[in-house]
N, C-alpha and C positions, 0 to 999 in steps of 0.2 A: 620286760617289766615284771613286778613282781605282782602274783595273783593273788586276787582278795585271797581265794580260799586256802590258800598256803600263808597267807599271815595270819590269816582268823583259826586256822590249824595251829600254827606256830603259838601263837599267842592262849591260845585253851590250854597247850602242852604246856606253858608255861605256868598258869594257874595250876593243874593239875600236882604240878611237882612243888611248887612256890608254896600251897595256900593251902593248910593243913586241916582248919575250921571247916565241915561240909557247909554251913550256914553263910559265910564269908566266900568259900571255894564254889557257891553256889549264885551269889551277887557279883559277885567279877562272872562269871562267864555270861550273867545276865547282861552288864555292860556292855561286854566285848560283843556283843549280838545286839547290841543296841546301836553298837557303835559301825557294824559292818551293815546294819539295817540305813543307817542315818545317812551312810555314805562318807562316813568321817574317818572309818579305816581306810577306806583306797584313798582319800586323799592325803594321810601320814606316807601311804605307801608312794603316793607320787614324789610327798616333799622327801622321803627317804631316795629314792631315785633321783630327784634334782641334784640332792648334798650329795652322792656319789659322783656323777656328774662332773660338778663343779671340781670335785676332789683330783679326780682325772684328768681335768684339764689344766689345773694345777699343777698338777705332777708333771705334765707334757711339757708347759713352758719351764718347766725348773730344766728341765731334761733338754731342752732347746739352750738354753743358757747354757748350760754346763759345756756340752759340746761346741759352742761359737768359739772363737777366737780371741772374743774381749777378753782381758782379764779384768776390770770392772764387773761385766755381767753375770762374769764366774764368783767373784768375789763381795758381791754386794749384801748376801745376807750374814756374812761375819761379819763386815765391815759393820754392819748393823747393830749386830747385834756384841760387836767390841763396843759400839761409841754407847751404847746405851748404858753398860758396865760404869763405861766411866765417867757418865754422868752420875749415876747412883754413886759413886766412890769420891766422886766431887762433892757431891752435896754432905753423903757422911762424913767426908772431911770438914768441911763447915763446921757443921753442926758439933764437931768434935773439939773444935779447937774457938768455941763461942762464939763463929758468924752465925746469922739468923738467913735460912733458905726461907726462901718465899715457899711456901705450903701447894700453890696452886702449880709450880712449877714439879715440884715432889711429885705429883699426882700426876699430873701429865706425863711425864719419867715411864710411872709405873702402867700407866695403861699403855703407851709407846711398846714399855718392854713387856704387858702381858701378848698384846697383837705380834710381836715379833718372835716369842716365844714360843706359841700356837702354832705360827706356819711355818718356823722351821723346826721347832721339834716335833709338835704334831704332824706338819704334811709330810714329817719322814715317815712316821711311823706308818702312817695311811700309804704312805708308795710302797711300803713294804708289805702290808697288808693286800696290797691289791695283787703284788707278783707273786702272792704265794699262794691266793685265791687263782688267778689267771692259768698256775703250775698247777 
């Protein structure tokens, strides 16, 4: 796990370089000492270890998937993230050719496709981030 005192180190090194104002560069460090006093740095530092964590074990069932036999299991986050494409290109169509899309459906769409977007373009990038941390 990661120790206070290498975040509250981390975190000074950061003001230091960051915060050019002594007066300003002198109230953030006060904080950051407030905050490792308070006990509310080690708990960022916990929930920073939990999201790696989870990130990890993300990565392992993608990694589980890939390898199986299904090809549904292999194929289920393009598939995903094709159909949501062409809901968006359905409804632009609509909308293009003077149907009226229902609003709430548009919005549902879009939050579908930012969730879908995250975990597989973010947790690529995160799996890749960890093999090259792990090297």
């Amino acid at each position: 796990m990661i120790g206070i005192d290498s975040i509250f180190n981390f975190a000074n090194t950061l003001v230091e370089k960051l915060i050019q104002d002594p007066n300003e560069k002198a109230k953030a460090q006060l904080d950051i000492a407030q905050l490792a006093q308070n006990g509310e740095l080690q708990q960022l530092a916990t929930e920073a270890k939990i999201y790696e964590v989870e990130n990890t074990n993300v990565s392992e069932r993608w990694k589980a998937d890939m390898s199986s036999d299904s090809w549904l299991s292999k194929n289920i986050r393009p598939l995903s993230l094709i159909a949501i494409f062409v809901g968006f290109f359905t409804f632009t169509m609509m909308s293009a050719f003077g149907y009226n899309a229902d609003n709430d459906y548009v919005q549902l769409l879009g939050q579908w496709g930012q969730i879908i977007f995250l975990a597989y373009f973010g947790g690529r990038t995160v799996e890749k981030i960890m093999d090259l941390k792990s090297k």
